[in-house]
MDTraj code that builds the backbone (N, CA, C; nanometers):
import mdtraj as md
import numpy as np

residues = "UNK UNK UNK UNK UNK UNK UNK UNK UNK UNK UNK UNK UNK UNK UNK UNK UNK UNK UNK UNK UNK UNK UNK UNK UNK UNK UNK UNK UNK UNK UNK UNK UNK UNK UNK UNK UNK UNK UNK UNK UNK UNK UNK UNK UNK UNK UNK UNK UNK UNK UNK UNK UNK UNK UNK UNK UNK UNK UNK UNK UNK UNK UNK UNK UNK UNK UNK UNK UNK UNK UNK UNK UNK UNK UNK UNK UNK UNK UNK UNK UNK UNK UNK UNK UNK UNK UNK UNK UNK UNK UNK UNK UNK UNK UNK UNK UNK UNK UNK UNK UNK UNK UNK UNK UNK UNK UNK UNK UNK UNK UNK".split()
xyz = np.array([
    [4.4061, 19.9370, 3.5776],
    [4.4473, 19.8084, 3.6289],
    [4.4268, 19.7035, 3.5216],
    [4.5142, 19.5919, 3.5388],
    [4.5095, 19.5052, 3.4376],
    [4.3617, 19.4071, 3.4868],
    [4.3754, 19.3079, 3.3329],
    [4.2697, 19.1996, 3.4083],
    [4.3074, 19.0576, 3.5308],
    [4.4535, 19.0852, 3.5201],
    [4.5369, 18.9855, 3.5758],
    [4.4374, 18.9728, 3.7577],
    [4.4220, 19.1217, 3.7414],
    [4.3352, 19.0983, 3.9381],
    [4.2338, 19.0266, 3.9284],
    [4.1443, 18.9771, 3.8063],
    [3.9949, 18.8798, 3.8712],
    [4.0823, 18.7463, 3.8173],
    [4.1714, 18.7039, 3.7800],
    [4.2426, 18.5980, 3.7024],
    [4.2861, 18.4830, 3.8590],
    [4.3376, 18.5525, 3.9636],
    [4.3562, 18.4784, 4.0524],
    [4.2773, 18.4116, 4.1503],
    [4.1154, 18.4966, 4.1315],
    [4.0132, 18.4281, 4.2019],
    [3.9695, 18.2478, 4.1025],
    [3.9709, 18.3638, 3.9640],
    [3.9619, 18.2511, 3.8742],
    [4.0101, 18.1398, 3.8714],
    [4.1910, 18.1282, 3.8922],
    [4.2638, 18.0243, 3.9014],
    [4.2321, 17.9406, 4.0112],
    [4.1924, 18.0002, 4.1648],
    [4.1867, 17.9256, 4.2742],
    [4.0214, 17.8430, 4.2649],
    [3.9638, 17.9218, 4.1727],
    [3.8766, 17.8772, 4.1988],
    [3.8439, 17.7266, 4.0899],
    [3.8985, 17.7200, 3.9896],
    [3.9591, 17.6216, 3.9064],
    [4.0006, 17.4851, 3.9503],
    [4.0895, 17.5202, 4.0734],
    [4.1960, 17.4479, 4.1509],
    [4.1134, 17.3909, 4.2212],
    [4.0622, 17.4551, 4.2984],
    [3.9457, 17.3961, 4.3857],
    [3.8496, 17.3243, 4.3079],
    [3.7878, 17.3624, 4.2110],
    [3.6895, 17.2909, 4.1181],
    [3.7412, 17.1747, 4.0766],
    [3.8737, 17.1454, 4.0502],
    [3.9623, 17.0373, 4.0152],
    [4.0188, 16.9320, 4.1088],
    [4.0787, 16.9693, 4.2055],
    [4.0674, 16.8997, 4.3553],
    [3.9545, 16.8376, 4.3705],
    [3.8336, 16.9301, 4.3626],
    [3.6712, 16.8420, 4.4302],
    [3.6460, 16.7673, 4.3250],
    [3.6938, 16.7693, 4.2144],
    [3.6031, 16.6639, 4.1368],
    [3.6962, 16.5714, 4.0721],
    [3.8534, 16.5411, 4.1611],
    [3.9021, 16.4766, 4.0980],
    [3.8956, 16.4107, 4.2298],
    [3.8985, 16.4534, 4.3806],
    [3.8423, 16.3014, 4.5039],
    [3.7077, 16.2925, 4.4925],
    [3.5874, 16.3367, 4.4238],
    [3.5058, 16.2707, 4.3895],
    [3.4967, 16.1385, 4.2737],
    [3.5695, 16.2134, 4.1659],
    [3.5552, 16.0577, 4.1013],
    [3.6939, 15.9397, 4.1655],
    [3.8121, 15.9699, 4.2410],
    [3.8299, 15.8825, 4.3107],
    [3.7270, 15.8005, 4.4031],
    [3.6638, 15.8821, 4.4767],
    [3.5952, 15.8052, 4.5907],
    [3.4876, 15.7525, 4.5112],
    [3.4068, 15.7608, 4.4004],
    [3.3341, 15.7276, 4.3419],
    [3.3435, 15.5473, 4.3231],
    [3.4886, 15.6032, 4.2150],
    [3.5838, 15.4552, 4.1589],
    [3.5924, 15.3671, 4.2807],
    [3.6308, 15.4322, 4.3768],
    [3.6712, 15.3287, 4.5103],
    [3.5217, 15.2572, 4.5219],
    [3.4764, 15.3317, 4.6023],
    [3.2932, 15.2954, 4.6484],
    [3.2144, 15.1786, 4.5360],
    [3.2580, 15.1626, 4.4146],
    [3.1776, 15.0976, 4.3188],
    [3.2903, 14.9934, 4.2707],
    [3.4104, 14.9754, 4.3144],
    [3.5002, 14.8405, 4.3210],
    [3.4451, 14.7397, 4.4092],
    [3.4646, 14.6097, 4.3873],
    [3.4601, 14.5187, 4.3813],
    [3.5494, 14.4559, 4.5198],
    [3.5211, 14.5545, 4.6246],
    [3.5976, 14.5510, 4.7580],
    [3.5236, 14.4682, 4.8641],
    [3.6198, 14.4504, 4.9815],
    [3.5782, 14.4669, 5.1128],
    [3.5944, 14.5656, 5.1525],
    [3.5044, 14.6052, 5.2674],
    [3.4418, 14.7416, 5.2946],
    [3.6062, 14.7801, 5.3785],
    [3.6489, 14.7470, 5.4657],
    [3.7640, 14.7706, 5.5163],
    [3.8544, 14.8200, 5.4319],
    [3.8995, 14.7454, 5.2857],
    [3.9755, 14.7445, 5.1773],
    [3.9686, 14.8726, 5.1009],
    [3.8096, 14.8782, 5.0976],
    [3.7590, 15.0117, 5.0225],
    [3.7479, 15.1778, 5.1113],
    [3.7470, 15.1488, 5.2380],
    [3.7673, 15.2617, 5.3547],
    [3.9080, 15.3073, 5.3224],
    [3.9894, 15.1742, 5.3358],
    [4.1690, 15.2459, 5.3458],
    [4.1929, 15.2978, 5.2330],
    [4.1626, 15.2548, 5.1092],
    [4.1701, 15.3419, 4.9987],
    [4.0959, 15.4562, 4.9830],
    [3.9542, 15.5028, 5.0074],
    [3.8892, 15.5824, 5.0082],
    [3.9881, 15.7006, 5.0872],
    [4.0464, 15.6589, 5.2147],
    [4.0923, 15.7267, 5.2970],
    [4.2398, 15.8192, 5.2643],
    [4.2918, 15.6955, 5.1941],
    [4.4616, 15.7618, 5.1424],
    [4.4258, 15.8057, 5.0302],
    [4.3009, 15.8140, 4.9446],
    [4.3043, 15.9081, 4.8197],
    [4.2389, 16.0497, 4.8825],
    [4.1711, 16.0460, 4.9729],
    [4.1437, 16.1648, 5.0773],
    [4.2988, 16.2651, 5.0677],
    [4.3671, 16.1557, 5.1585],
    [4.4459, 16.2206, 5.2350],
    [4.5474, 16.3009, 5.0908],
    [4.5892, 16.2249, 5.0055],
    [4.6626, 16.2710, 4.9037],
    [4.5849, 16.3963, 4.8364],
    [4.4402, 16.3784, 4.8145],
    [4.4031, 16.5025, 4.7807],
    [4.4193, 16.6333, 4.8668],
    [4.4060, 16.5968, 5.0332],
    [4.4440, 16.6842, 5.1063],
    [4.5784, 16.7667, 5.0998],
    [4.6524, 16.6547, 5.0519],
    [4.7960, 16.7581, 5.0318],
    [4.8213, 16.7988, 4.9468],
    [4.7380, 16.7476, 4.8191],
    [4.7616, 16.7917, 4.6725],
    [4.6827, 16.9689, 4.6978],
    [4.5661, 16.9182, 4.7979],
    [4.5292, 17.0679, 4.7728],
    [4.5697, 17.2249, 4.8817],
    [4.6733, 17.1358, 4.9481],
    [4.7511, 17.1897, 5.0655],
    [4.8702, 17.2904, 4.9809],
    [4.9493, 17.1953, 4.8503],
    [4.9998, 17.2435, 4.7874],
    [4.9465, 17.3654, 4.7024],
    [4.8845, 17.3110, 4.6551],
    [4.7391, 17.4396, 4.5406],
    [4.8027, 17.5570, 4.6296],
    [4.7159, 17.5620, 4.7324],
    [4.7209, 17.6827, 4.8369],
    [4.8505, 17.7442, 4.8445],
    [4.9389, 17.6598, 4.8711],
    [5.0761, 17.7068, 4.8984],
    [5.1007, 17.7983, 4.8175],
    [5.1224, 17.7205, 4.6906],
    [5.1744, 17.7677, 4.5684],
    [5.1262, 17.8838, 4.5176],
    [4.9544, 17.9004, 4.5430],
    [4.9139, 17.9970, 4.4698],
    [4.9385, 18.1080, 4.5709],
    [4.9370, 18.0937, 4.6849],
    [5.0270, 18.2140, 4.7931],
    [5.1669, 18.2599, 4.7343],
    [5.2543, 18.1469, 4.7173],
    [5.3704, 18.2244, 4.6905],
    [5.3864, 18.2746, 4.5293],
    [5.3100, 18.2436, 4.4442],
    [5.3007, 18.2803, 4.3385],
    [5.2153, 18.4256, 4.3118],
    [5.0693, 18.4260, 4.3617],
    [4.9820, 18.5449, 4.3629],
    [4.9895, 18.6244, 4.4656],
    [4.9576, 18.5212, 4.5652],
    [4.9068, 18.6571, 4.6926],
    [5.0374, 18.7566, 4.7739],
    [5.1409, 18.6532, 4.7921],
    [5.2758, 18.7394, 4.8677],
    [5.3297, 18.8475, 4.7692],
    [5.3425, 18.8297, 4.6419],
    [5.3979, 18.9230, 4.5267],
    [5.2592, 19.0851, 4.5153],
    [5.1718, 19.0567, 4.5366],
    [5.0472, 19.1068, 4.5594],
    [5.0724, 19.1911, 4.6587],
    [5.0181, 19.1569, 4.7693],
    [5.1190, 19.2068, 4.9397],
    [5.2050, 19.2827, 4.8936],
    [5.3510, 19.2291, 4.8530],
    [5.4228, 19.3245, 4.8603],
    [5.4274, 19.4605, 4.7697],
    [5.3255, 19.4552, 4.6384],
    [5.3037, 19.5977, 4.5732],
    [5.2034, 19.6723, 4.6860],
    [5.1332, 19.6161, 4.6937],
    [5.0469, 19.6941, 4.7879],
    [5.1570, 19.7858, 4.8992],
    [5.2130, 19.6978, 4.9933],
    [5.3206, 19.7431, 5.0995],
    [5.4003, 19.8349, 5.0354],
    [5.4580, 19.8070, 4.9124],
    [5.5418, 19.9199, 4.8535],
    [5.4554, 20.0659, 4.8228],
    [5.3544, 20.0260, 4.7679],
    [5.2517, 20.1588, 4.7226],
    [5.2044, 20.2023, 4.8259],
    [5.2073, 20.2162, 4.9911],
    [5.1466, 20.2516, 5.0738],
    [5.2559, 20.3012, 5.1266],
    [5.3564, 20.2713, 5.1646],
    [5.4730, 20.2850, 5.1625],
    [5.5004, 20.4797, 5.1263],
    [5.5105, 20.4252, 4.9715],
    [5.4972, 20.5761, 4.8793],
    [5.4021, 20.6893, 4.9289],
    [5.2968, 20.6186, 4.9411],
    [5.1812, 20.7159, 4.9815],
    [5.2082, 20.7711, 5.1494],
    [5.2501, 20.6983, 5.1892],
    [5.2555, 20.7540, 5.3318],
    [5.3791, 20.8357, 5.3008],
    [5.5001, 20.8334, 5.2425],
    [5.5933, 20.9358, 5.2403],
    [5.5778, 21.0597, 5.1805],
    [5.4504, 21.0605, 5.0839],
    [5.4117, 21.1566, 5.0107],
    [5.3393, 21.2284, 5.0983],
    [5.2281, 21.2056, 5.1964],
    [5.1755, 21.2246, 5.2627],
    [5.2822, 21.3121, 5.4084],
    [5.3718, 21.2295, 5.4354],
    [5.4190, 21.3208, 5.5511],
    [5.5229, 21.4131, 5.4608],
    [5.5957, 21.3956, 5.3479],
    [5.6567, 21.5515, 5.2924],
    [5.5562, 21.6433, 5.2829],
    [5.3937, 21.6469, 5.2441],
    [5.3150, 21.7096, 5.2653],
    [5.2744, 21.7751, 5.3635],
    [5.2563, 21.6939, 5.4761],
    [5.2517, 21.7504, 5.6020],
    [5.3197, 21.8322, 5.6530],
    [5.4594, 21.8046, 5.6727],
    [5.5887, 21.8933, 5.6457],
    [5.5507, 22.0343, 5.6034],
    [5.5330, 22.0219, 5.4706],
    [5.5259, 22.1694, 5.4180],
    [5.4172, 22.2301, 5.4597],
    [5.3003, 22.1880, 5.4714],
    [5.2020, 22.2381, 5.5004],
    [5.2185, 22.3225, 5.6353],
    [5.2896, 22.2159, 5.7405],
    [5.3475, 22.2955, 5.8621],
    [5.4122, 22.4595, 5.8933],
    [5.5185, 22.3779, 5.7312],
    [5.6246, 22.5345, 5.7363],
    [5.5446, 22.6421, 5.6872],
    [5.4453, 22.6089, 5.6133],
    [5.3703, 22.7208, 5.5586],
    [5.3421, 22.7781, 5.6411],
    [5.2204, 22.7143, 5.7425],
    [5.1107, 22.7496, 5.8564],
    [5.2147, 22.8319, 5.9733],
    [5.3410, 22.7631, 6.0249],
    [5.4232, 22.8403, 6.1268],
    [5.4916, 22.9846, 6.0271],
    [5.5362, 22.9666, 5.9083],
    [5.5343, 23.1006, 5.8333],
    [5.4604, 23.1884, 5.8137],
    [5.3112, 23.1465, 5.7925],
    [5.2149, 23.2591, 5.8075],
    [5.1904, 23.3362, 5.9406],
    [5.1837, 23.2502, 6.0564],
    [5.1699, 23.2375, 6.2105],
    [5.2592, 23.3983, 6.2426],
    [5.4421, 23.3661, 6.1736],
    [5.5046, 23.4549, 6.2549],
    [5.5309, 23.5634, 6.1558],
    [5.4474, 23.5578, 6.0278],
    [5.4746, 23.7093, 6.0173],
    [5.3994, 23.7961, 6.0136],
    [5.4795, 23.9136, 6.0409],
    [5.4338, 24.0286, 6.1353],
    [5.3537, 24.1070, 6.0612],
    [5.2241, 24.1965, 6.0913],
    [5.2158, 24.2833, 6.0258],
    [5.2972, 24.3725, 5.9408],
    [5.2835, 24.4093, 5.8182],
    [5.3349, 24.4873, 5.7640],
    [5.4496, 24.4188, 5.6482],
    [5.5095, 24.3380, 5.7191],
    [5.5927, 24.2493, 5.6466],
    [5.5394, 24.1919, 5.5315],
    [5.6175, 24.2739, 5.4034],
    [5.5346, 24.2137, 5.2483],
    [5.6168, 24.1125, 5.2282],
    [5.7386, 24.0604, 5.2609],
    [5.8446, 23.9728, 5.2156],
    [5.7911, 23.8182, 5.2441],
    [5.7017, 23.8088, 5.3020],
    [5.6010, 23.6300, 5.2790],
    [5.5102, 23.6154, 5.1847],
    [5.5162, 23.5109, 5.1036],
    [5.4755, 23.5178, 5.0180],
    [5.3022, 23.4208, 5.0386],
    [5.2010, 23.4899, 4.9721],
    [5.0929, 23.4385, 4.9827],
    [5.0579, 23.3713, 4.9068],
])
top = md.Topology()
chain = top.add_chain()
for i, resn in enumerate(residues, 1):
    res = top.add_residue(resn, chain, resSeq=i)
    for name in ("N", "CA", "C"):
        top.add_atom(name, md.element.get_by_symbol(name[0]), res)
traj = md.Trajectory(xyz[None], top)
């Protein structure tokens, strides 16, 4: 396996590290202006909210970028494995009902 699989914890976790410490030093900046407290709430509040969607997006994105493309190898490789698995079964069957019906004496099955 490549290293690309610990790379996406890495990235989200980046994202997140970046989000939190970029509405911290917003709310920081806000809180230590030169406000009324009302003045400084509504701003505190809509740099909230923008981070909320900035990090609504993060999420999105890194879903349709990492995790759904992800999903679907997995789904495909299980996929495989389960078809490999029942042609197996299959034969294993024809074997077991081939051994089952032949008869004593009969050298023509092969062991």
């Amino acid at each position: 396996m490549s290293n690309n699989n610990n790379s996406g914890a890495g990235i989200a976790g980046f994202i997140a590290g970046a989000l939190l410490g970029a509405a911290a030093g917003a709310a920081a900046g806000l809180l230590f202006a030169p406000q009324k407290g009302e003045a400084t709430r509504r701003k505190v509040r809509q740099a909230s909210d923008r981070m909320f969607k900035k990090g609504l997006e993060a999420v999105d994105s890194f879903q349709e970028e990492r995790v759904e493309p992800f999903l679907n190898r997995v789904n495909d490789q299980a996929s495989r494995v389960r078809d490999d698995i029942t042609v197996k079964i299959s034969d294993l069957k024809g074997s077991v009902n081939e051994r089952l019906n032949k008869k004593p004496g009969d050298e023509t099955a092969k062991e």
